[in-house]
N, C-alpha and C positions, 0 to 999 in steps of 0.2 A: 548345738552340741556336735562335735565332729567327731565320726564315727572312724571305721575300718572300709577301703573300698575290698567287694568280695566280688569276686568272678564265677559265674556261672558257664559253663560250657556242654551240650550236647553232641557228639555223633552220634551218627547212624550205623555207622560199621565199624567193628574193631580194627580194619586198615586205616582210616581214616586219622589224618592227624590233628588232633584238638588243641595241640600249639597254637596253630595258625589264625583262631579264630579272637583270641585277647592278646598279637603279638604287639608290640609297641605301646601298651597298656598297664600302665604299673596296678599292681592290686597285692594286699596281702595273703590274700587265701582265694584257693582255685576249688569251686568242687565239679567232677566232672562225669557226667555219664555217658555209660556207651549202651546207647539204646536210641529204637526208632523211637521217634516223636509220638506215634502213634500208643504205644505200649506207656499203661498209666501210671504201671512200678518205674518211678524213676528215683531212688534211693536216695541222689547225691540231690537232687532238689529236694526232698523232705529233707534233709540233712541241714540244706542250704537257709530252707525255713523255718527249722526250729533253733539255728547259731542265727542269725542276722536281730540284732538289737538297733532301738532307736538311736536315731542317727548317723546307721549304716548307710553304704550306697552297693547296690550291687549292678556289676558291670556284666552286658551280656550282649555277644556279637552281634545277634540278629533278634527280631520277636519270636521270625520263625524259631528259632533254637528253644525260646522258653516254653512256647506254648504252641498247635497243632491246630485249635482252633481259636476263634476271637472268644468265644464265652470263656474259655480258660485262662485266654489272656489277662483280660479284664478282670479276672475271678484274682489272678496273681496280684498283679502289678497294683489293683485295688487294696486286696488286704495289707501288701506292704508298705502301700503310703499311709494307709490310717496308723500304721504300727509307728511312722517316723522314717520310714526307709526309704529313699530315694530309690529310684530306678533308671541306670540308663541303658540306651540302647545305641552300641556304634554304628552301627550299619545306616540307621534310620535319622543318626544325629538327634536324636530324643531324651529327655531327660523327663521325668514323672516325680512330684514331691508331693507331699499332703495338702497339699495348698492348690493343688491343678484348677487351672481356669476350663470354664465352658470349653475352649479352644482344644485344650492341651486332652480334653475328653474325647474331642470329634478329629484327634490327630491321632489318638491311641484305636479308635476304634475304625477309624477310614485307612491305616495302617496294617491295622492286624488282618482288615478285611482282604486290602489286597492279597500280604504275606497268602492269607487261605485259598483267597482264590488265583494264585500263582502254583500249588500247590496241587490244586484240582488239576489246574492244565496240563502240569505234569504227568499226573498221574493217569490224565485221556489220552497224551501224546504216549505214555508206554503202554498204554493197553493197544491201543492204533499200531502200533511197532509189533507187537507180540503177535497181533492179526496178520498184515504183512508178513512178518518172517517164517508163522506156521504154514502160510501159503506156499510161500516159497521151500518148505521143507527145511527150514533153517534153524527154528525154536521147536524143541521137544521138551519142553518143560522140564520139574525137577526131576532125577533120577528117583526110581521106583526105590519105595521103604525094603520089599522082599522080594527074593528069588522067585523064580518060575516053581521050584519044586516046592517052599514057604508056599506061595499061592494054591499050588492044589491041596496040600494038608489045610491051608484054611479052610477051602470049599470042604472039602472032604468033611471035616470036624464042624462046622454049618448046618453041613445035611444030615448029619447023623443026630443033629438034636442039642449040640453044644451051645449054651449061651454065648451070643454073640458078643456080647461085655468081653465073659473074661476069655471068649478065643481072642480077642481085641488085645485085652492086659497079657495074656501068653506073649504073642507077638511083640511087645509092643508098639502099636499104631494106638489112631481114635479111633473110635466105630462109625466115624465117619471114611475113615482113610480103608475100615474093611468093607462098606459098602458101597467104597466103589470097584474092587478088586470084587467083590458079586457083581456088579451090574457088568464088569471085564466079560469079555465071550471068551 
């Protein structure tokens, strides 16, 4: 049965252009999210999982794009071959049907494994980078939630007995974000 080809696409950042990623790829329907891979509300893929019927194929730039780690990967791309749904992947030159051999399992999962531990590396090289450039006086991290004058009415309203919660919810920050503005000298 020949289905509908559906495109999936993820960014990360709202600048980021999500053309690019199924350009030269005819598909009928695109659904696309703008969200880090990390974050599990991803809408447009529930969306994309409860439209995709047997004998769909959905098309999708990279692994990295569908899935963050290999168990999710695998958790995906599994449930929709048993459903009938082919899966492919351009990047990887990969195709997944319900019918996948031994192989096509130790190519999905020696795949995905890289995708993650490509991932890792990155994300050691920017911590390494964020080390280096605080040294250098370069990286000040993100700009402060509240003013100088905000900060001392926090402490202020702290020490007088205020629950920390809702000075937190007045503000609004987490109360994690007010205790570090307490541990502040």
């Amino acid at each position: 049965m020949q289905g509908q080809r559906i495109g999936y696409v993820r960014v990360s950042s709202f600048d980021q252009n999500p053309d690019r990623q199924l350009e030269q790829i005819e598909v009928g329907k695109v659904f696309t999210d703008k969200a880090s891979g990390k974050d599990t509300q991803r809408p447009e893929l529930e969306r994309l999982l409860a439209f995709v019927r047997e004998g769909d194929t959905v098309v999708v730039h990279s692994m990295d794009r569908l899935a963050r780690n290999l168990d999710d990967l695998r958790r995906i791309v599994q449930g929709l071959t048993q459903r009938g749904v082919r899966m492919e992947f351009v990047k990887e030159g990969l195709t997944f049907t319900g019918e996948d051999s031994p192989m096509a399992n130790l190519m999905l999962s020696v795949m995905g494994a890289f995708a993650e531990f490509e991932r890792a590396l990155i994300r050691e090289r920017q911590r390494e980078g964020i080390v280096l450039a605080k040294q250098r006086g370069a990286y000040r991290g993100r700009k402060k939630s509240l003013n100088s004058e905000q900060i001392a009415e926090l402490k202020r309203r702290v020490a007088a007995g205020d629950q920390k919660t809702l000075v937190a919810r007045d503000f609004g920050i987490s109360r994690e974000t007010l205790y570090q503005y307490l541990r502040e000298d």
